[in-house]
Phi, psi and omega in degrees: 000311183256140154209140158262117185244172187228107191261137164279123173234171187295356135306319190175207182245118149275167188218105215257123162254134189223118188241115181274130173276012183295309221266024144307101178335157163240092173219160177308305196261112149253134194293193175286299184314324177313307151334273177325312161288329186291323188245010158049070174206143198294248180219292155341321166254236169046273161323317189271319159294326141344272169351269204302317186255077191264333167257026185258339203239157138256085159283134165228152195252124174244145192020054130086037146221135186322117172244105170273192201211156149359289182321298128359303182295297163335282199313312193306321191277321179305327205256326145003275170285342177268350184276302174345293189284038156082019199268143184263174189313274202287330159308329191273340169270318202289308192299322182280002181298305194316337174075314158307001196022058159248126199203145180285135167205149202285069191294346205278324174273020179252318176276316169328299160315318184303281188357285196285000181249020166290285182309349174278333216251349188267000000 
């Protein structure tokens, strides 16, 4: 459904995203909860990613509940995988500023840390 792939460049690392739309329903609309299961996230991280990436989503409210459209979803599956590969609130906007979701980042000292805070916790 999802992949993140990582093209090397003579700067630094991009990070690329590929999303197959099959497997997305085919409806107009999804409630949260709907939302919420499908991408198997919690309502509550949902809500707070709304929130932060506000100019990213068109929510629309119907009798006073969230309705997301596809696009949404996309956006949702995006912030998702990039939050996954360690990216905080504000890289994860830089990456969707960007439009192409490609962006340089030190990858290399980001999986290091993990490493080394694997070998702290053992």
């Amino acid at each position: 459904m999802l992949s993140l792939s990582k093209h090397q460049k003579n700067s630094g690392s991009r990070y690329k995203l590929e999303i197959d739309l099959t497997s997305l329903p085919d409806q107009k609309y999804f409630t949260m909860g709907e939302t919420s299961s499908f991408l198997s996230i919690k309502a509550h991280v949902l809500r707070y990613w709304e929130k932060s990436f506000k100019n990213h989503f068109s929510v629309k409210r119907i009798s006073n509940r969230r309705m997301f459209q596809k696009e949404d979803l996309i956006t949702f599956l995006k912030i998702k995988e990039l939050n996954k590969k360690g990216l905080n609130v504000k890289a994860i906007k830089k990456v969707l500023e960007e439009g192409d979701l490609s962006m340089e980042l030190d990858v290399e000292i980001i999986d290091s840390l993990k490493e080394v805070l694997k070998i702290l916790k053992t």
